[in-house]
Structures are given as structure tokens and as C-alpha cells.
C-alpha positions as CSV (number, residue, x, y, z in Angstrom):
1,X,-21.0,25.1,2.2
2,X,-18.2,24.4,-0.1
3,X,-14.6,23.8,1.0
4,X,-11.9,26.7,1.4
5,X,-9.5,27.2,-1.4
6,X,-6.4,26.7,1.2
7,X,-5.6,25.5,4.1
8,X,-3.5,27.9,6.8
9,X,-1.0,25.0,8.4
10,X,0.8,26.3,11.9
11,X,4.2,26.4,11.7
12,X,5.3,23.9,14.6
13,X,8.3,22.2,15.6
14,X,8.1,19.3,13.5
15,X,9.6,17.0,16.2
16,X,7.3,17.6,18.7
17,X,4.6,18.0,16.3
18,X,4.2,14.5,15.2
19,X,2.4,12.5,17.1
20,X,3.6,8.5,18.0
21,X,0.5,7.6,17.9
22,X,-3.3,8.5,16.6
23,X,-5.8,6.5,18.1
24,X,-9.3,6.4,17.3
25,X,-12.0,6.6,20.1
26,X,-15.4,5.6,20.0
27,X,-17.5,7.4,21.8
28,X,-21.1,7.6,23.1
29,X,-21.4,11.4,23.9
30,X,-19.7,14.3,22.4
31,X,-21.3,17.3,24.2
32,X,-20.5,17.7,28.2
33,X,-21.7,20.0,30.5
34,X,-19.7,21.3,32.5
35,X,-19.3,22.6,36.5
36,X,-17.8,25.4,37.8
37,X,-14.7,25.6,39.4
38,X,-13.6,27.0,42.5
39,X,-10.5,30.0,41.9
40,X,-9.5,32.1,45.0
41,X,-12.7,31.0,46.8
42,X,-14.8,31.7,43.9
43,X,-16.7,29.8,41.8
44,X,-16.1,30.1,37.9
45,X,-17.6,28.8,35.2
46,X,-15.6,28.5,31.4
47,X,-18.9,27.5,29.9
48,X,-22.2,25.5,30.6
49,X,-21.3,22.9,27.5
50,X,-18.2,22.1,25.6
51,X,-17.2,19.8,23.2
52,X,-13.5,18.6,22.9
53,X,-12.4,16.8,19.2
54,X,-9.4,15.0,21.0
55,X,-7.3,13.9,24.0
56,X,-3.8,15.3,24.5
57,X,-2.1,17.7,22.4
58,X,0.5,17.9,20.4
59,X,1.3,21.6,21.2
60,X,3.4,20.7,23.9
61,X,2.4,23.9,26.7
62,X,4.2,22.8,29.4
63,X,1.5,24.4,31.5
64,X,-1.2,22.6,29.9
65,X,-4.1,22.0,32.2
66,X,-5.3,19.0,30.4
67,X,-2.3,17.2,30.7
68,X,-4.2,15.5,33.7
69,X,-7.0,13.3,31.6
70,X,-4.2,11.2,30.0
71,X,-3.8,9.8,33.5
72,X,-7.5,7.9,32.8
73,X,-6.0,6.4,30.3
74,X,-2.9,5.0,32.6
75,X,-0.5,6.6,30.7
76,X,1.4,9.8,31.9
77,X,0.7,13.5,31.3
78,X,4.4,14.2,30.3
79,X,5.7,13.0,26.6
80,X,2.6,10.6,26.3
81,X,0.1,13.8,26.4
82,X,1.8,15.2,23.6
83,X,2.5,12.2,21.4
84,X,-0.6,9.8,22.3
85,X,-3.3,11.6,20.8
86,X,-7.0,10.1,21.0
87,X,-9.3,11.4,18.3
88,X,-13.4,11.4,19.0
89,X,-14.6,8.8,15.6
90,X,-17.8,9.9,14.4
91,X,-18.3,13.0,16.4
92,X,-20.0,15.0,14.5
93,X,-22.4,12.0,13.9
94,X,-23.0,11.6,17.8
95,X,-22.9,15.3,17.9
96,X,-26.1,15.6,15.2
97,X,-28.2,12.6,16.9
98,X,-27.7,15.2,20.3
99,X,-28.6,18.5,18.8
100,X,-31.6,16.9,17.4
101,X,-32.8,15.5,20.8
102,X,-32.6,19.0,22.4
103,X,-34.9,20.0,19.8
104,X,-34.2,23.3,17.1
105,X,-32.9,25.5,19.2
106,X,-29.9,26.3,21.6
107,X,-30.1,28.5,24.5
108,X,-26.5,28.8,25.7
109,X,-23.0,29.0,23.7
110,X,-21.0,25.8,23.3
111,X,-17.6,26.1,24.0
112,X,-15.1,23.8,21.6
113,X,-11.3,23.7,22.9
114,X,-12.2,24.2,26.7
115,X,-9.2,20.8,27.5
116,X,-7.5,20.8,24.6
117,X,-6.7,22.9,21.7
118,X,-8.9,21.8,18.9
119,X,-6.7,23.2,16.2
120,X,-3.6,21.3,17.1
121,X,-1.8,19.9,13.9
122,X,-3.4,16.4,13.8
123,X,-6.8,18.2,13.0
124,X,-5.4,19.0,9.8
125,X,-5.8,15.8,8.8
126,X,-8.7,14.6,10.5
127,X,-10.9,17.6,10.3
128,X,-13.0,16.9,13.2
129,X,-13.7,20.3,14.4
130,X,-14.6,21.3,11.1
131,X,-17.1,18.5,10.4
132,X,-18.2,19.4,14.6
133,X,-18.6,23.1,13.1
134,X,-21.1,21.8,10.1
135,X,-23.4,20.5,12.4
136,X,-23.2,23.5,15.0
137,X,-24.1,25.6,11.9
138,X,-27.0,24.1,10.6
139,X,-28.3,24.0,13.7
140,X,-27.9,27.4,14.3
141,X,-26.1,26.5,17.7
142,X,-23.7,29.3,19.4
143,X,-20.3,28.6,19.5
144,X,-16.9,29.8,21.1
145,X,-13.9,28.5,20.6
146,X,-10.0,28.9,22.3
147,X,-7.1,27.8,19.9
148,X,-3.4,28.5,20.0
149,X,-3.2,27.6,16.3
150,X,-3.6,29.9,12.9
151,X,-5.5,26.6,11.6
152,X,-8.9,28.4,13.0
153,X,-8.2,30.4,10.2
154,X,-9.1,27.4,7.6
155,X,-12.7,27.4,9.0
156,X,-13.6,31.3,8.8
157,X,-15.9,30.7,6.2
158,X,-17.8,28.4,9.0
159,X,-16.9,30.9,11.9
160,X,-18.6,33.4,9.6
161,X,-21.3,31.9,8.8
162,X,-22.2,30.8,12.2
163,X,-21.9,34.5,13.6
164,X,-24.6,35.3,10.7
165,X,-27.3,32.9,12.3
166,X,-26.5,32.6,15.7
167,X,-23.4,34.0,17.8
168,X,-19.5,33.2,17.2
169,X,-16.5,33.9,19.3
170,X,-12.9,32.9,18.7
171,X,-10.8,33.4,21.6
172,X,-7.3,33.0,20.4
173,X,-4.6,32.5,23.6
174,X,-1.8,34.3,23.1
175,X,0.7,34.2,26.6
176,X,3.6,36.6,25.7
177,X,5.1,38.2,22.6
178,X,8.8,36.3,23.2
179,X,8.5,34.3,20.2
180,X,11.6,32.4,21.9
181,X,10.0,31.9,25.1
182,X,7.1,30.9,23.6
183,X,8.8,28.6,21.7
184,X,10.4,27.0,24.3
185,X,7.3,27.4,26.5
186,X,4.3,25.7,23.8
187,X,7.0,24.5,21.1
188,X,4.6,23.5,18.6
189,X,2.5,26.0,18.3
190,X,2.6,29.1,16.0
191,X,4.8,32.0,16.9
192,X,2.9,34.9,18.8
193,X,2.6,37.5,16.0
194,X,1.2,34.9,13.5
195,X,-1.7,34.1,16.0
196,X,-2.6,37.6,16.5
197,X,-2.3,38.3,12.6
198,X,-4.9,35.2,12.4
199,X,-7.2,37.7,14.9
200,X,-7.1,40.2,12.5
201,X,-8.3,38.4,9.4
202,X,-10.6,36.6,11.3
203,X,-12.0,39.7,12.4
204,X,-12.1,40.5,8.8
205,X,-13.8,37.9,7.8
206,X,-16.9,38.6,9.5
207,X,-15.7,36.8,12.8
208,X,-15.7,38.6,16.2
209,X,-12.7,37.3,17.8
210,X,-10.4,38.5,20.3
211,X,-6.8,37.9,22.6
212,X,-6.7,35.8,25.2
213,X,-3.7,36.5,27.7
214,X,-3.8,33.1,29.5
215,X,-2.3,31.5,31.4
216,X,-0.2,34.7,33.1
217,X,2.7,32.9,34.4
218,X,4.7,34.9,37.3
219,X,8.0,36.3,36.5
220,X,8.1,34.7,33.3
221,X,5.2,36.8,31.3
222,X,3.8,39.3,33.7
223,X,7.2,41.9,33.7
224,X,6.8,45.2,33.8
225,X,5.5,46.7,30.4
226,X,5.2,42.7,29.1
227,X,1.3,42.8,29.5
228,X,1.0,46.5,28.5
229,X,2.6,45.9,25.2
230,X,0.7,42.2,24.8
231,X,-2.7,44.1,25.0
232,X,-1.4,46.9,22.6
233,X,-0.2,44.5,20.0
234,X,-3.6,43.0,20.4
235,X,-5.7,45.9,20.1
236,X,-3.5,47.0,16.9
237,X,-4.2,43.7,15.2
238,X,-8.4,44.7,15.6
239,X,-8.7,42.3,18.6
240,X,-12.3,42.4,19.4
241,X,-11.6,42.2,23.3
242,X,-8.7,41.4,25.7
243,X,-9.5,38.3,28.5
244,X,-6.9,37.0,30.4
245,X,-6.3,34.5,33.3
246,X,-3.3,33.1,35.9
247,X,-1.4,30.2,35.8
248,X,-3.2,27.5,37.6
249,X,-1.2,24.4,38.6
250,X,-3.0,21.2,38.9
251,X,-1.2,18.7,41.5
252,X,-1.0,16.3,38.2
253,X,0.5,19.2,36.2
254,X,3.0,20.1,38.6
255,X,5.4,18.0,38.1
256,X,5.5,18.6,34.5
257,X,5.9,21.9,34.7
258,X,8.3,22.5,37.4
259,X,10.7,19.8,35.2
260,X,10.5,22.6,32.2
261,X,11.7,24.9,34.9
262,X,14.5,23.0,36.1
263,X,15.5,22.4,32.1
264,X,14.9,26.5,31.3
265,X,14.7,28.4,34.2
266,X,16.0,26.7,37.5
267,X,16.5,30.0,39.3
268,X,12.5,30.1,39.2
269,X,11.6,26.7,40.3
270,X,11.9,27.4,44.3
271,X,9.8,30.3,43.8
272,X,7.6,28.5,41.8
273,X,7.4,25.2,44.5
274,X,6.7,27.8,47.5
275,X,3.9,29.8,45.7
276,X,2.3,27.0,44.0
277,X,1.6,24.5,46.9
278,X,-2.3,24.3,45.8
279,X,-3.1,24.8,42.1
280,X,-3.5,28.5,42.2
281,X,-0.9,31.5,42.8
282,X,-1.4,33.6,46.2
283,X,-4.1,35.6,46.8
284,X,-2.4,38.8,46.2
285,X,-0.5,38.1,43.2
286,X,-4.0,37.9,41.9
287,X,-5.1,41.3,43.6
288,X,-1.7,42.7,41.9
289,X,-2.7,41.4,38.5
290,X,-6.7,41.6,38.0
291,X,-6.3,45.9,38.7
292,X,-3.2,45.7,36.0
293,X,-5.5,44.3,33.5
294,X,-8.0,46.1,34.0
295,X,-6.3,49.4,33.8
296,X,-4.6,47.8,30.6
297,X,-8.2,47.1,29.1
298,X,-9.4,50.9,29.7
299,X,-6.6,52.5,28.1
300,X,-7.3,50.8,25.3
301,X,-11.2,51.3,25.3
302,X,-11.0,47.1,25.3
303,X,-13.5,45.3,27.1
304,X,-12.7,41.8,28.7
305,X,-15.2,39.2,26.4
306,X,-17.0,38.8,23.5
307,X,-20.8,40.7,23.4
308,X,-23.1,38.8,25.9
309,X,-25.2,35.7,23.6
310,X,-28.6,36.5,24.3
311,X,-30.8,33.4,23.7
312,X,-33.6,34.2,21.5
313,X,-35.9,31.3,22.3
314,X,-35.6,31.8,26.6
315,X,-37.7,28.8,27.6
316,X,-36.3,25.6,26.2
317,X,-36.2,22.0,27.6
318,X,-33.3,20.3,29.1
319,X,-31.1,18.3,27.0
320,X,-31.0,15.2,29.6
């Protein structure tokens, strides 16, 4: 498949987009499967593989889940997340050599971006997802991916091409449409109504993709009307379907976070310390929210996902 005529750059702060360091990690394995997690006293699953191009993340979220595996690493989940950034070597290599022991076929979708965001500025120059998304598409593998960044945009000709022979889903996560909070909140990342105008040409590219509202953080993104008019702007720029999730707070996360609070919104943080003693909001915030989206979703005739994959080839052997 020949290369696109452009490239779509994001738009970042360039202070905190520039990493102090790129380091190059050798790998053995580039595909992981993953477990479910327990939210609420339910168990949830993002996906049943993944693949993720890099460690930390220049984007910054303050939020950022991820921010946690930089402590294997001994360094800390603060300023060394953003600006150590560890880049897979050879993964689409290692990636070939594991489709090919699975055998010509994949039964489930594989999930790129599930940690961190595999459109974050450094891939513009190392182009791993993109040489990850060659070997996804001749195998005819399913993907999904979740980005922050109009750099999916580079690879819709890939996207596209995939959703032809085997199944394709772009969630892009999109948390409020306060371009200054958002700036403040994920300062190197693309403003809000650039990501959603990247929806709509992916969509118009041949590339079912939709809005993810995620992470929902309380009294900061969740004000009355905030959601409502998210999801509209969504649906108005040909979003496919509307997902969302809540902030979840990992005890190595915490920290991070609540220091943004103290920086930009102090008169939140003792709210924020008293509902977030364990990683995820009270019960009922969630029972508030779910119904809101939900409610938000049929008034737009949205549904929450992408189209079910449905494996042609049902019986297939285990990878390992």
C-alpha cells in the first residue's frame, strides 16, 4: 500500500510535547492478552488482546491511567511518564513472527492504544503503529484502536483498508469540549473540535469510528448540559457511536492527579480525596451517570460501540 500524500501533525504544546528522552526497547512479545478488571463489583473487560507501540506519553492527561507502568521502570509516573518515552524496536517484526504462529486467521479484535495513546507525537517520527497496522492488514486481523490525537488520521488509508477485509474501529476519546480545560487537563494533545472533525473524515474515509467520552471526571466534565452537548457535537460530526466511562483513580495515579488539582482547581481536591479513597468514584455517582448517558445515546438514535466483530472462522487454536 503506498504512503499518504501528507501527514496530519496534532497541534500540542510544544513544551510538553518533546520528549527528554526516546529510548528504544527490545522486546520479546508485542501482543498481550489481557484480564478483566473489576469496576463497581463488576468484572470488565477492554479487550481479550492489545498491543501497545510505547511506554509513557507525551500527552500529558493528568488522569492518565498508565502513568503507573513507568514505576517498573523505577522512575516516577509524574514528569518522567511524559518525557521518558520507551519505544517497542522491531514490533512489527515480533508482531509478524506472532500472527504467523496463530495460524491465518484471527478470531477476536486486537485492541492498539488500550495503556497509552498510540498516536502521541513521537509516533510521527517513528511510525510504529503504522508499520504494527501493515502487518494487522495483511493478515486480515481485526483491529480497534483509542487515540486522543488527529495523527490516526495519517493512517486512514490502512484503517480503511482493514475495515474492507476484516473489521475496524477507531474510538477517538474526547473528555469535554473546553478547549481551555482540556488544554490544561491533556496539554499536548489536539484541541476537542479538531479530534472530532478527525471522526468525521475518518468516517468518510471508509472508517467506522466513533466518540469516546472517557474518562468522566466529577464536577469538572459532567455539568449539567456539558455531556448533552459533548454527545450532540459528536453525533453532528457523523460519530458512528457514543461510549463513555468514569474517572478511575489508580493509588499510583493519585497523587498525580490530585497535585493538578491543587495547581488548577484546589476548591475540588477535598472532594476529590473523600470520593476517591479506592480507584473508583461512589457507587451512585455511577448510578447518576450510566442513566444520563444512556438517555443522552437515545435521543440521539446513538448506540454505545462499534457493530459486534463476528469471527468468521469460530473454531481456531490458541495462540500459546
Amino acid at each position: 500500500m503506498s504512503e499518504p500524500s501528507g501527514t496530519i501533525e496534532p497541534t500540542p504544546d510544544a513544551s510538553v510535547a518533546r520528549p527528554l528522552a526516546v529510548h528504544h526497547w527490545q522486546v520479546k512479545t508485542v501482543l498481550n492478552r489481557m484480564g478483566a478488571i473489576r469496576r463497581q463489583g463488576v468484572s470488565q473487560k477492554i479487550a481479550d488482546w492489545s498491543i501497545n507501540p510505547y511506554r509513557g506519553c507525551q500527552h500529558g492527561c493528568a488522569y492518565c491511567y498508565a502513568r503507573r507502568t513507568h514505576i517498573d521502570f523505577d522512575l516516577d509516573g509524574a514528569a518522567s511518564f511524559e518525557q521518558e518515552i520507551f519505544v517497542k524496536s522491531d514490533a512489527a517484526a515480533i508482531l509478524r513472527g506472532e500472527l504467523r504462529r496463530h495460524g491465518a486467521t484471527w478470531n477476536t479484535p486486537i485492541t492498539i492504544g488500550t495503556a497509552v495513546d498510540p498516536y502521541q507525537p513521537v509516533e510521527g517520527t517513528q511510525r510504529v503503529t503504522r508499520d504494527l497496522l501493515r502487518e494487522l492488514c495483511a493478515a486480515r486481523a481485526p483491529v480497534t484502536i483509542i487515540t486522543k490525537n488527529t495523527m490516526v488520521l495519517r493512517d486512514a488509508d490502512l484503517l480503511a483498508e482493514i475495515a474492507r477485509r476484516s473489521y475496524c474501529a477507531v474510538f477517538v476519546s474526547v473528555t469535554t469540549l473546553d478547549a481551555d480545560l482540556a488544554r490544561r487537563l491533556e496539554p499536548a494533545t489536539p484541541p476537542p473540535l479538531k479530534r472530532l472533525a478527525a471522526v468525521r473524515r475518518l468516517v468518510a474515509s471508509g472508517v467506522p469510528a466513533g466518540v469516546m467520552i472517557a474518562p468522566i471526571l466529577p464536577w469538572l466534565t459532567d455539568a449539567s448540559g456539558a455531556l448533552e452537548e459533548l454527545a450532540l457535537a459528536a453525533a453532528r460530526h457523523d460519530a458512528n457511536w457514543i461510549s463513555s466511562g468514569t474517572l478511575r483513580l489508580h493509588p499510583d495515579v493519585r497523587p498525580v492527579f490530585f497535585d493538578w488539582l491543587r495547581r488548577e482547581r484546589p476548591d475540588l481536591l477535598e472532594r476529590y480525596e473523600a470520593w476517591y479513597v479506592r480507584a473508583d468514584p461512589p457507587t451512585n455517582y455511577h448510578d447518576r451517570i450510566h442513566p444520563r448517558i444512556d438517555a443522552i445515546r437515545a435521543s440521539l438514535g446513538m448506540p454505545g460501540g462499534p457493530p459486534a466483530y463476528v469471527d468468521p472462522h469460530p473454531v481456531q487454536a490458541a495462540l500459546f
